[in-house]
Biotite code that builds the C-alpha atoms (Angstrom):
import biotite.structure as struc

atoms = struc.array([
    struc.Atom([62.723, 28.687, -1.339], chain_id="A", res_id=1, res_name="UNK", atom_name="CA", element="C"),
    struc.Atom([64.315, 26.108, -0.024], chain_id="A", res_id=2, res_name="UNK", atom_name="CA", element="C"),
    struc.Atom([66.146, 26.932, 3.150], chain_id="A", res_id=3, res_name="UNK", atom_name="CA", element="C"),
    struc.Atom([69.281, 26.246, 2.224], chain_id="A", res_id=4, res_name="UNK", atom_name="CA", element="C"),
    struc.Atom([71.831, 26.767, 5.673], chain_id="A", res_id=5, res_name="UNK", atom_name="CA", element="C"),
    struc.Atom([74.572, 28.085, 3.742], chain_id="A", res_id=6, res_name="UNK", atom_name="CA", element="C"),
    struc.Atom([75.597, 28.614, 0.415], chain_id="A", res_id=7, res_name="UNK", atom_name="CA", element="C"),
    struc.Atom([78.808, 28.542, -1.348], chain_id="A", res_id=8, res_name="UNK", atom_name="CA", element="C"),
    struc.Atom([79.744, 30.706, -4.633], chain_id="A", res_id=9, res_name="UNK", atom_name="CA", element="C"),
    struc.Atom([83.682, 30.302, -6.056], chain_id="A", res_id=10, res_name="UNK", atom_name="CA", element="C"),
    struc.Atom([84.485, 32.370, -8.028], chain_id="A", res_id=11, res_name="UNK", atom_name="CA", element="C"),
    struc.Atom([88.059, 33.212, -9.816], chain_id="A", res_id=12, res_name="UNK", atom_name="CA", element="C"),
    struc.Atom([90.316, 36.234, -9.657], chain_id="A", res_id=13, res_name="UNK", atom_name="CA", element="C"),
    struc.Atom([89.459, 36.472, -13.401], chain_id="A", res_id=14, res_name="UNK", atom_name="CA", element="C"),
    struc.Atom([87.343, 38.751, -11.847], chain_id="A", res_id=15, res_name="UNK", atom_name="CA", element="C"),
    struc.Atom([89.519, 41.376, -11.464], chain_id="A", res_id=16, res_name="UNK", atom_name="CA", element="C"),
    struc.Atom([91.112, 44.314, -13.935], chain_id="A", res_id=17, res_name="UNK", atom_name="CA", element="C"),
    struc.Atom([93.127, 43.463, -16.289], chain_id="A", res_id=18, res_name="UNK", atom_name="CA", element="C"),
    struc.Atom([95.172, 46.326, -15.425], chain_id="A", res_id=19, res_name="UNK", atom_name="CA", element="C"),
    struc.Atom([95.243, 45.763, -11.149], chain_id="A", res_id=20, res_name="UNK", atom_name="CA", element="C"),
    struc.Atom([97.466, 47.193, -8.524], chain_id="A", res_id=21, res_name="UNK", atom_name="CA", element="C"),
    struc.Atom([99.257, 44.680, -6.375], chain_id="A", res_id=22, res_name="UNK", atom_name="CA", element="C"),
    struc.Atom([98.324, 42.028, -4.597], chain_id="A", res_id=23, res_name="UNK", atom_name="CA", element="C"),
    struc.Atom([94.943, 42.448, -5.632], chain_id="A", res_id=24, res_name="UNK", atom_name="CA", element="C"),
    struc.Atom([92.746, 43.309, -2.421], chain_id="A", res_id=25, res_name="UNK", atom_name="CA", element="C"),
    struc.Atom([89.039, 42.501, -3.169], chain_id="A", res_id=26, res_name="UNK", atom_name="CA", element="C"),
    struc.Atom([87.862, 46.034, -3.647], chain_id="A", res_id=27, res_name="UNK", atom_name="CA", element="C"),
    struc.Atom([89.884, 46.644, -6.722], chain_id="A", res_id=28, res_name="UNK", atom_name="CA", element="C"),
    struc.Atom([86.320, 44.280, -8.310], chain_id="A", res_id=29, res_name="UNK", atom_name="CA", element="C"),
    struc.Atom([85.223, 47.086, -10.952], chain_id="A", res_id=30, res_name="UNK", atom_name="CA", element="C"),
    struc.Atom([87.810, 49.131, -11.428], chain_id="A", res_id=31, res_name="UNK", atom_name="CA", element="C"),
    struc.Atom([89.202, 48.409, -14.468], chain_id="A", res_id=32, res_name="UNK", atom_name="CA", element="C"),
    struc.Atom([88.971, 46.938, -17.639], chain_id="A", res_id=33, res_name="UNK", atom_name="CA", element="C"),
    struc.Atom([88.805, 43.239, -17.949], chain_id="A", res_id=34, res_name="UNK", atom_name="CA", element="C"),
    struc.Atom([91.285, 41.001, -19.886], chain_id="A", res_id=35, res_name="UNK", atom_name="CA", element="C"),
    struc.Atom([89.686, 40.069, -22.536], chain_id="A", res_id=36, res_name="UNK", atom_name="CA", element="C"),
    struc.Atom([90.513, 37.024, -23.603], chain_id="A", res_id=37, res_name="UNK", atom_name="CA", element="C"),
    struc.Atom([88.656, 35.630, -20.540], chain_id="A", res_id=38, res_name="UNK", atom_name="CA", element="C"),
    struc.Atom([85.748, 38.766, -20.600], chain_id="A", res_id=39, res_name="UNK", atom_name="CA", element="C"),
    struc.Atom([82.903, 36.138, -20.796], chain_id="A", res_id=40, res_name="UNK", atom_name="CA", element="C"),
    struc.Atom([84.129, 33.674, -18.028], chain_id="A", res_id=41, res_name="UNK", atom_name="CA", element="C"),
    struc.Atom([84.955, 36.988, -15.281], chain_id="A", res_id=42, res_name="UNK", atom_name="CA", element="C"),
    struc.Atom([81.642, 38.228, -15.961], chain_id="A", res_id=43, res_name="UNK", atom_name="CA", element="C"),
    struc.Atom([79.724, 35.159, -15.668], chain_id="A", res_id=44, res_name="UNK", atom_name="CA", element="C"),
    struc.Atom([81.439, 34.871, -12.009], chain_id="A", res_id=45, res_name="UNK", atom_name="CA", element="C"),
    struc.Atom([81.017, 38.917, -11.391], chain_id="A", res_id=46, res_name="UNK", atom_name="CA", element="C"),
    struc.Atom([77.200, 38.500, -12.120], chain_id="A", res_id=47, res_name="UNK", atom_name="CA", element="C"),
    struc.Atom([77.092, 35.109, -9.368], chain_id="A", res_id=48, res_name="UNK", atom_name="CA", element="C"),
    struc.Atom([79.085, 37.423, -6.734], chain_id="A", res_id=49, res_name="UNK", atom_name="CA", element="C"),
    struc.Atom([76.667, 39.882, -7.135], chain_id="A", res_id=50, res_name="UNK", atom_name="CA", element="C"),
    struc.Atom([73.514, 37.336, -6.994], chain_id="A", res_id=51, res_name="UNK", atom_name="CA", element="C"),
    struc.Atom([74.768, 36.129, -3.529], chain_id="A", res_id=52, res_name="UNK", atom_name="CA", element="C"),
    struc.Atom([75.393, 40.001, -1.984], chain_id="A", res_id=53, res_name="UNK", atom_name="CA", element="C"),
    struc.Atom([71.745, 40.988, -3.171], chain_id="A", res_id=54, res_name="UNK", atom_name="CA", element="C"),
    struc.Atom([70.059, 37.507, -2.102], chain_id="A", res_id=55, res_name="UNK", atom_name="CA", element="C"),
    struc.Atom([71.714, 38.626, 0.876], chain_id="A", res_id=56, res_name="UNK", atom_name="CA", element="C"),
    struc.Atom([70.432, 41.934, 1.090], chain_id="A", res_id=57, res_name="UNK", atom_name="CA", element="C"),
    struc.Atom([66.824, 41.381, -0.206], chain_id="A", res_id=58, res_name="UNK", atom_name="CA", element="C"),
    struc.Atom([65.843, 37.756, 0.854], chain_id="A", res_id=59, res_name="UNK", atom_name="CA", element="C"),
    struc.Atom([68.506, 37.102, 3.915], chain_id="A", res_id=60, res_name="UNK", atom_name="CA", element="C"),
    struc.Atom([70.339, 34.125, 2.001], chain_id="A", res_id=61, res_name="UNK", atom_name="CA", element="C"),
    struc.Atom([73.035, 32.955, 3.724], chain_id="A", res_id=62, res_name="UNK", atom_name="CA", element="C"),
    struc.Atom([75.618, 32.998, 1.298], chain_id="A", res_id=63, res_name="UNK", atom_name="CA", element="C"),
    struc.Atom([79.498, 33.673, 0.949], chain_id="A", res_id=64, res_name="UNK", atom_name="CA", element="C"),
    struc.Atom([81.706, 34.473, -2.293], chain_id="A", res_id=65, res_name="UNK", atom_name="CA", element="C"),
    struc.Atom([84.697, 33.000, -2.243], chain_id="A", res_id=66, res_name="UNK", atom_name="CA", element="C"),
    struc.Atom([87.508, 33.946, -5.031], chain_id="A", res_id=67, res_name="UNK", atom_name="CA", element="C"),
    struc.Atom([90.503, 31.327, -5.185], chain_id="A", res_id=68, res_name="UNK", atom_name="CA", element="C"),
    struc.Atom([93.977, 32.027, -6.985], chain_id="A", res_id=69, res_name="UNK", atom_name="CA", element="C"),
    struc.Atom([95.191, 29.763, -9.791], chain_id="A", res_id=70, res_name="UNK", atom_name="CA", element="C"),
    struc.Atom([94.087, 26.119, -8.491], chain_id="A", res_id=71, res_name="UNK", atom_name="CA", element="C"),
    struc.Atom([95.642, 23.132, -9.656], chain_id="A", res_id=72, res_name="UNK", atom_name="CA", element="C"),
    struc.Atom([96.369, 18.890, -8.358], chain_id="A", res_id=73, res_name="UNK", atom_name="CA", element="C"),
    struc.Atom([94.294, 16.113, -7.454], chain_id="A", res_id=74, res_name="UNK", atom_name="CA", element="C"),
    struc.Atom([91.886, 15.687, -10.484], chain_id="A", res_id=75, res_name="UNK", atom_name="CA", element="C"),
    struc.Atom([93.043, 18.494, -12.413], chain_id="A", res_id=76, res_name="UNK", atom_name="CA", element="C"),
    struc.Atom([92.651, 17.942, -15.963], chain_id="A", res_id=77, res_name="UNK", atom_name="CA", element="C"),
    struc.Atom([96.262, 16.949, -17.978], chain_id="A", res_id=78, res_name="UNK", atom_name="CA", element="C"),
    struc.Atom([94.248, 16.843, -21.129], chain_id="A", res_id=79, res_name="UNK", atom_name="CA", element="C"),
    struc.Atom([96.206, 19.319, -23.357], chain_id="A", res_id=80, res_name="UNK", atom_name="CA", element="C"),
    struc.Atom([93.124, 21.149, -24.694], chain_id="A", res_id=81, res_name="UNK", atom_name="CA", element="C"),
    struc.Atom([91.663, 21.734, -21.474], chain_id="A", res_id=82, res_name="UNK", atom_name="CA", element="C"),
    struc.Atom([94.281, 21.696, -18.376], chain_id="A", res_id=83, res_name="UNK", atom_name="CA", element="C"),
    struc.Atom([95.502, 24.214, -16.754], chain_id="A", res_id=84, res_name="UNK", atom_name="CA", element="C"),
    struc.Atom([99.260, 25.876, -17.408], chain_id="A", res_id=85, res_name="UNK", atom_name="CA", element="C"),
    struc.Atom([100.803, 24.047, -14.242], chain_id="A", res_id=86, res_name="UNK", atom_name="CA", element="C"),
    struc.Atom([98.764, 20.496, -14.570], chain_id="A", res_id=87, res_name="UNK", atom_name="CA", element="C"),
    struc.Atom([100.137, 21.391, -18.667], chain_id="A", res_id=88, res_name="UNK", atom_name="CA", element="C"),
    struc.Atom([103.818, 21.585, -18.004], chain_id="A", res_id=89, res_name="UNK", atom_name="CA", element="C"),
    struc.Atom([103.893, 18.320, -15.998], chain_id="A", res_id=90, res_name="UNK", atom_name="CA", element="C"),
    struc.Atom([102.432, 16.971, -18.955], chain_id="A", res_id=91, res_name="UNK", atom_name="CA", element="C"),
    struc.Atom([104.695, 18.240, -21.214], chain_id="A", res_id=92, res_name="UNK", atom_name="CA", element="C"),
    struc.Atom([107.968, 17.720, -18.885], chain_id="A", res_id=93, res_name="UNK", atom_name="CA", element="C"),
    struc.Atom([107.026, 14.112, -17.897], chain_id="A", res_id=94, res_name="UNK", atom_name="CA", element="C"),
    struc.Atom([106.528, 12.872, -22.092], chain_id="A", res_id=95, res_name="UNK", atom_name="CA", element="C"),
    struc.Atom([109.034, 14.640, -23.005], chain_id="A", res_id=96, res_name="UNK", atom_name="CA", element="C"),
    struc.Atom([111.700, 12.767, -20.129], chain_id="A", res_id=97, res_name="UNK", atom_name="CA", element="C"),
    struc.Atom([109.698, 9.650, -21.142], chain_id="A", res_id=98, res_name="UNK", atom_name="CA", element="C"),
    struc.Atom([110.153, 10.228, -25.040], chain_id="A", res_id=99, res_name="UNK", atom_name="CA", element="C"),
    struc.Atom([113.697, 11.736, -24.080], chain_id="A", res_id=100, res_name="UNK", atom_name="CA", element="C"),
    struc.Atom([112.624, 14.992, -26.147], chain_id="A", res_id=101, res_name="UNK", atom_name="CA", element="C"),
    struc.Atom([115.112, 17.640, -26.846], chain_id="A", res_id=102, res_name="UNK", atom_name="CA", element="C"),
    struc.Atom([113.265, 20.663, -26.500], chain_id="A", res_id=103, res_name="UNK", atom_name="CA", element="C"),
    struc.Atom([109.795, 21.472, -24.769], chain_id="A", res_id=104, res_name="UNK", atom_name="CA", element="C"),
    struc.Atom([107.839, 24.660, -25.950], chain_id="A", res_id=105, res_name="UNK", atom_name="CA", element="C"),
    struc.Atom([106.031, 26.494, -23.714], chain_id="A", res_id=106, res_name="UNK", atom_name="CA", element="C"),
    struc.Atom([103.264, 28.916, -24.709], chain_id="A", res_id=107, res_name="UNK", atom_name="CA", element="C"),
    struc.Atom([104.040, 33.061, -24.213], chain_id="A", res_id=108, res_name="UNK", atom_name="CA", element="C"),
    struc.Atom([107.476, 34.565, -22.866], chain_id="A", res_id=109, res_name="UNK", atom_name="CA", element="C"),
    struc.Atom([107.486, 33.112, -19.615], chain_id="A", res_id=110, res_name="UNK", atom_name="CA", element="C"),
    struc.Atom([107.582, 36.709, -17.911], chain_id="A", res_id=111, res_name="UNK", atom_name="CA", element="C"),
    struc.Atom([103.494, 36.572, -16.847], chain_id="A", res_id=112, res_name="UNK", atom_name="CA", element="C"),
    struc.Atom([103.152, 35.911, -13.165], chain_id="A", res_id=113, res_name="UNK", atom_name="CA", element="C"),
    struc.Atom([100.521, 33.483, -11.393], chain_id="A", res_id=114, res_name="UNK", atom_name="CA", element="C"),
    struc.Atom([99.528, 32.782, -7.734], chain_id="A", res_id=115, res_name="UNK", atom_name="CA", element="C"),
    struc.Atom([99.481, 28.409, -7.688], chain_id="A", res_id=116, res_name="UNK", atom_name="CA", element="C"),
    struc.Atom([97.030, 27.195, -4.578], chain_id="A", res_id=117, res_name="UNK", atom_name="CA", element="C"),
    struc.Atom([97.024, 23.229, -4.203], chain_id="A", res_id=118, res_name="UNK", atom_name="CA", element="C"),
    struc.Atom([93.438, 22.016, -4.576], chain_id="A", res_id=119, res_name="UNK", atom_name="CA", element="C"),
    struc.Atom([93.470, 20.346, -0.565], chain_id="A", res_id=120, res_name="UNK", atom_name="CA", element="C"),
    struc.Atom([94.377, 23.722, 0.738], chain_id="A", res_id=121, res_name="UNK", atom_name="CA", element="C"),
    struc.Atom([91.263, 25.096, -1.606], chain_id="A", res_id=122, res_name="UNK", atom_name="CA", element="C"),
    struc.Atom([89.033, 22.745, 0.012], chain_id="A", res_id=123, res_name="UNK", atom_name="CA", element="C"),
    struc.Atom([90.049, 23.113, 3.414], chain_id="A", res_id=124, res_name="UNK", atom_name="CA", element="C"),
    struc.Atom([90.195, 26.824, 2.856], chain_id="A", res_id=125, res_name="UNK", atom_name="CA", element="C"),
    struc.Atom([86.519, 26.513, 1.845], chain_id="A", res_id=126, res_name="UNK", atom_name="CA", element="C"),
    struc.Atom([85.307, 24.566, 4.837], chain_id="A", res_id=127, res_name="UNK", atom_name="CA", element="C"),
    struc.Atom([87.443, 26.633, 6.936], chain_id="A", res_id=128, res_name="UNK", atom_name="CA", element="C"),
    struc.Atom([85.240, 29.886, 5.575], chain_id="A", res_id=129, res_name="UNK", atom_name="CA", element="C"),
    struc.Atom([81.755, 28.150, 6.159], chain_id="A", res_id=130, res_name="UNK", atom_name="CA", element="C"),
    struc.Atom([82.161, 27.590, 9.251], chain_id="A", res_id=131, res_name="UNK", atom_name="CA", element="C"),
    struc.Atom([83.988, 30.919, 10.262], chain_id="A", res_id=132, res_name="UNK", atom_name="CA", element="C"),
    struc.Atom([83.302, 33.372, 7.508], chain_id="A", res_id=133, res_name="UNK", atom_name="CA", element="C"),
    struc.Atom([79.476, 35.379, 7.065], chain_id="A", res_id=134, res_name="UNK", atom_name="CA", element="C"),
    struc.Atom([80.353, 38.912, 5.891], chain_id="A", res_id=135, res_name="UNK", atom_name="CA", element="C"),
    struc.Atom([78.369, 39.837, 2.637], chain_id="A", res_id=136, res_name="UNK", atom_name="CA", element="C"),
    struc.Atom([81.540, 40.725, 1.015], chain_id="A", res_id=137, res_name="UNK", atom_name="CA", element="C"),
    struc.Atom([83.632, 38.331, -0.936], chain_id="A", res_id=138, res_name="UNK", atom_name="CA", element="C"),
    struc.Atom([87.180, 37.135, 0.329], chain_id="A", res_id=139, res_name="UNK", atom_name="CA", element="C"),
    struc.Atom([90.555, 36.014, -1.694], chain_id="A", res_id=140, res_name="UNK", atom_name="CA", element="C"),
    struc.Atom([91.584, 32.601, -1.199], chain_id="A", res_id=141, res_name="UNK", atom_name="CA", element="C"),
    struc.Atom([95.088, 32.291, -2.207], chain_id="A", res_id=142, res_name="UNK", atom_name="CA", element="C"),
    struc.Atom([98.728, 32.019, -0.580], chain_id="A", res_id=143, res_name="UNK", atom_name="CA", element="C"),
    struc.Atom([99.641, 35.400, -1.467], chain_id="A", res_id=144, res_name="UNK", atom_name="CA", element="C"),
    struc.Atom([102.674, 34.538, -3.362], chain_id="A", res_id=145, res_name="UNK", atom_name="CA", element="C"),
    struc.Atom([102.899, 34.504, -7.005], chain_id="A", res_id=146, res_name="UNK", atom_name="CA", element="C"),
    struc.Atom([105.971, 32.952, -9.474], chain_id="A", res_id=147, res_name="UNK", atom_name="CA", element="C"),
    struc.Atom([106.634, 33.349, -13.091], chain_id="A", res_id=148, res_name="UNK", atom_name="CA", element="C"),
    struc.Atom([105.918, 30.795, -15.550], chain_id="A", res_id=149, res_name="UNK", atom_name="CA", element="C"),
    struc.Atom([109.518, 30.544, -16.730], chain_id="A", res_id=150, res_name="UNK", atom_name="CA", element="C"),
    struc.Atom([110.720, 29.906, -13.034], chain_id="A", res_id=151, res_name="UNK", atom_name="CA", element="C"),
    struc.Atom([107.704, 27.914, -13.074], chain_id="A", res_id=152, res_name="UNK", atom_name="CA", element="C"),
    struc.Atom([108.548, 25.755, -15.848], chain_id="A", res_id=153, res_name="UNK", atom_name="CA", element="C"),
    struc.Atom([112.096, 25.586, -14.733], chain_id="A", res_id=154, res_name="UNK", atom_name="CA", element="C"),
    struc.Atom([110.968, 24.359, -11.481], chain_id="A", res_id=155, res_name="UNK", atom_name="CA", element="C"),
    struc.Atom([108.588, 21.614, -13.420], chain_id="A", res_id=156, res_name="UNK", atom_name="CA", element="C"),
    struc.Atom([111.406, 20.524, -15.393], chain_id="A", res_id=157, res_name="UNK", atom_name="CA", element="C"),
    struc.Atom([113.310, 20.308, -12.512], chain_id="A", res_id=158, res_name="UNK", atom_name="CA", element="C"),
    struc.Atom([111.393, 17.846, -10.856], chain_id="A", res_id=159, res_name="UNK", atom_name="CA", element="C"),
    struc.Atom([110.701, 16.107, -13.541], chain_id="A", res_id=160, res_name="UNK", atom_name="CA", element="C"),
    struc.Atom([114.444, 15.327, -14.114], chain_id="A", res_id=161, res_name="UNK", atom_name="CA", element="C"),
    struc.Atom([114.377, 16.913, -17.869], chain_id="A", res_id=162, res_name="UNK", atom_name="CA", element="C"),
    struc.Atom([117.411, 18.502, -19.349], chain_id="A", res_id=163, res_name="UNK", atom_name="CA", element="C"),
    struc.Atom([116.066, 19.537, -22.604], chain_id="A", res_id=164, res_name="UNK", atom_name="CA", element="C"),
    struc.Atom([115.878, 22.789, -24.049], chain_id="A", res_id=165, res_name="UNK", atom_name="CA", element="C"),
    struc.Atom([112.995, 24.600, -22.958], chain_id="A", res_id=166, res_name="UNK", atom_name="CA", element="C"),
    struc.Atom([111.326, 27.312, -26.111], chain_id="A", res_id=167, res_name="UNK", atom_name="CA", element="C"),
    struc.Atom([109.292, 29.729, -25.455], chain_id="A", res_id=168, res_name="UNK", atom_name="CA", element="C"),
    struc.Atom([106.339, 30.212, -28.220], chain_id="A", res_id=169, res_name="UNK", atom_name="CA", element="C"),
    struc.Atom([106.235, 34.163, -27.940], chain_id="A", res_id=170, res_name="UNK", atom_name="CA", element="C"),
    struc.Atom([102.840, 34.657, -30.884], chain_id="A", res_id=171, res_name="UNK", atom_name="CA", element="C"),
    struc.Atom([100.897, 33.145, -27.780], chain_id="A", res_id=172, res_name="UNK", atom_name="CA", element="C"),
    struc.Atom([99.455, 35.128, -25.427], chain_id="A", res_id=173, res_name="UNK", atom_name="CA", element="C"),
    struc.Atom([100.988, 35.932, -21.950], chain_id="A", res_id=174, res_name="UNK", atom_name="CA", element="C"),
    struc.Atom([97.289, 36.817, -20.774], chain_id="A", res_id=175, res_name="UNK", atom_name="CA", element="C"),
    struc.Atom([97.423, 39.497, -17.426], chain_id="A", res_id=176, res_name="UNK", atom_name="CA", element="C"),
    struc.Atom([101.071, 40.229, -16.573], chain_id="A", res_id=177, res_name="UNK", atom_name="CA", element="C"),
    struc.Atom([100.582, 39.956, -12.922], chain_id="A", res_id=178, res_name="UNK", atom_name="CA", element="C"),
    struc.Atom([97.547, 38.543, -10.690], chain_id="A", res_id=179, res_name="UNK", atom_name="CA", element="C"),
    struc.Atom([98.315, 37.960, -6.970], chain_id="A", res_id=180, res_name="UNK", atom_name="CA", element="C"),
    struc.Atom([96.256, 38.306, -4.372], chain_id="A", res_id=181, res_name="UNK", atom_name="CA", element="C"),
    struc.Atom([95.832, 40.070, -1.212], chain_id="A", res_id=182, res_name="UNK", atom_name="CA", element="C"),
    struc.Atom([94.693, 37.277, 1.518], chain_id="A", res_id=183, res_name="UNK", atom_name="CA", element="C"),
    struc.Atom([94.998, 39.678, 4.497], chain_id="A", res_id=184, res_name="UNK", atom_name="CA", element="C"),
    struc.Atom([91.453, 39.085, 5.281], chain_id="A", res_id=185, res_name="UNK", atom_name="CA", element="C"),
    struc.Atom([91.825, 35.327, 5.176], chain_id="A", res_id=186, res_name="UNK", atom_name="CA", element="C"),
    struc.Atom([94.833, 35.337, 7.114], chain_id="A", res_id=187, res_name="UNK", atom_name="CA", element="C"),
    struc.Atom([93.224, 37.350, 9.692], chain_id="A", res_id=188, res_name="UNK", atom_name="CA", element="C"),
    struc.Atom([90.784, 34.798, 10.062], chain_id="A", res_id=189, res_name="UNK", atom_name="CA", element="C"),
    struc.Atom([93.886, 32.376, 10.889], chain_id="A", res_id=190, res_name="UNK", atom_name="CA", element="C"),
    struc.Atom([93.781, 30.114, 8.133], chain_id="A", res_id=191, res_name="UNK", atom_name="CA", element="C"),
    struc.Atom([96.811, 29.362, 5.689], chain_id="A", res_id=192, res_name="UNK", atom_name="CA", element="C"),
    struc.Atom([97.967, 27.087, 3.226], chain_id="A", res_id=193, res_name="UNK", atom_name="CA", element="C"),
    struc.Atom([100.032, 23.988, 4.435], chain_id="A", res_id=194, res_name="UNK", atom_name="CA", element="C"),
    struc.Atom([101.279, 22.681, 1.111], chain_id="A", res_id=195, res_name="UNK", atom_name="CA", element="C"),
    struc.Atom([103.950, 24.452, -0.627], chain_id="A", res_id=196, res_name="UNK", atom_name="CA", element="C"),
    struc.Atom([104.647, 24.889, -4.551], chain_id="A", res_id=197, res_name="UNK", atom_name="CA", element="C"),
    struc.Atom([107.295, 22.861, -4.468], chain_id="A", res_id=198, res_name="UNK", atom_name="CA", element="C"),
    struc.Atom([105.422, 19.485, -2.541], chain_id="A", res_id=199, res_name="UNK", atom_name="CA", element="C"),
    struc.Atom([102.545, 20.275, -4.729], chain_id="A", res_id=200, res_name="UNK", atom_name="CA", element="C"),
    struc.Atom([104.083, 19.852, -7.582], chain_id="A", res_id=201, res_name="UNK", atom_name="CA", element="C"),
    struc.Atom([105.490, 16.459, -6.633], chain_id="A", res_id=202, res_name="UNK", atom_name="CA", element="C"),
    struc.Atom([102.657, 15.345, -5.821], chain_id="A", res_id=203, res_name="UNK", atom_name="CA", element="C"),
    struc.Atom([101.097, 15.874, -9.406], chain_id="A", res_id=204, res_name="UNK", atom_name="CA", element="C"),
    struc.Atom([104.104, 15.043, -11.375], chain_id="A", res_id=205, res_name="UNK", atom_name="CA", element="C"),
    struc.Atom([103.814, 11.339, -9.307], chain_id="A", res_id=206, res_name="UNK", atom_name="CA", element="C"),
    struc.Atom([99.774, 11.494, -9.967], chain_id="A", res_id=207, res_name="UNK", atom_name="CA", element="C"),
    struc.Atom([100.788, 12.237, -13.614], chain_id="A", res_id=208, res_name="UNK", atom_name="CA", element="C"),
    struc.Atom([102.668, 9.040, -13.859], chain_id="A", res_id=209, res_name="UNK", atom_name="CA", element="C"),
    struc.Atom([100.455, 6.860, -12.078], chain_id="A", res_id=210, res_name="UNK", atom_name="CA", element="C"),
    struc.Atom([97.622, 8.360, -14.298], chain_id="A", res_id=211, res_name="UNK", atom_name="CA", element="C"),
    struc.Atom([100.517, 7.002, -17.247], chain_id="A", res_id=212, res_name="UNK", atom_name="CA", element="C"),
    struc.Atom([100.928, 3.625, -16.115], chain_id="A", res_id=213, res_name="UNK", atom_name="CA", element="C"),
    struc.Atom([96.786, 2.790, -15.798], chain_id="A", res_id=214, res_name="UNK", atom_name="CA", element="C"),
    struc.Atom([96.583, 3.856, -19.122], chain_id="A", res_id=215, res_name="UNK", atom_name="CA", element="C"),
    struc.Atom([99.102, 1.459, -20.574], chain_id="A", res_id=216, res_name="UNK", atom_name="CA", element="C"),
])
């Protein structure tokens, strides 16, 4: 109605089965169960990946779907009820140094594995595909490597410079076991991330802290 040039739909690779080969290429969408702890949220962004294709198809909208890996940094949330896990361990990591905390616990058994995009690659990833990407089909945004929370907290603690004891709550949920994507088609395009794990999380352990200090 409007004449909108382009439109942008993220999704989340919630999307996907529960129960998913490895890496997850996009047309495993539908082929399994979901996990259901997050049922509502994949479906809601399964339904708006379906709106763009058939706005596509029926009206000519020029549209793209675009399905990032875990996101986290600049702006993330470190509010305990809402944030993500990695913005969540800094949080936890950096008190507990601060408070000089023996022990950290950590939700789940650490074995669950996640894909960890910083949120400037995202958004260069994103600009990247408007300008370059029109295919009716969706495409992974990710960097098509995944870690496990335990290494992940380990690394987090790490950097954070805590020797504590770390516990692992194990009556939590570990959620899907394993969720990496396949970013072939991205990659083929000839766009990749620039900021590694490691950087990123420096970068939001220091953003943490200055977040810390303004507070005071």
């Amino acid at each position: 109605m409007h004449k909108i040039k382009k439109l942008c739909f993220l999704g989340s690779s919630c999307i996907y089965p529960k129960e998913c080969s490895q890496p997850i290429k996009e047309d495993y969408l539908l082929s399994g169960k979901l996990e259901s702890t997050n049922e509502g949220y994949a479906l809601a962004k399964i339904s708006g990946i379906k709106m763009v294709e058939f706005y596509k198809k029926q009206y000519g909208l020029n549209g793209i779907s675009i399905m990032p890996c875990n996101l986290y940094g600049t702006n993330d949330s470190f509010n305990l009820l809402h944030s993500h896990v990695l913005s969540s361990l800094v949080k936890r990591f950096v008190d507990a140094v601060d408070q000089s905390l023996p022990n950290v616990t950590v939700w789940g058994s650490g074995i669950a594995r996640r894909e960890f995009m910083h949120v400037d690659d995202a958004a260069e990833a994103i600009l990247f595909l408007m300008e370059n990407y029109d295919k009716s089909e969706f495409i992974n945004v990710g960097v098509g490597k995944d870690i496990s929370i335990k290494e992940l907290a380990q690394l987090v603690a790490e950097k954070t410079g805590y020797q504590g004891n770390i516990n692992w709550d194990t009556s939590k949920p570990d959620g899907t076991l394993k969720k990496c994507l396949d970013i072939s088609k991205l990659t083929e395009l000839g766009y990749s991330a620039k900021i590694s794990l490691s950087q990123g999380i420096e970068k939001t352990i220091q953003e943490y802290k200055e977040q810390k200090v303004g507070q005071l």
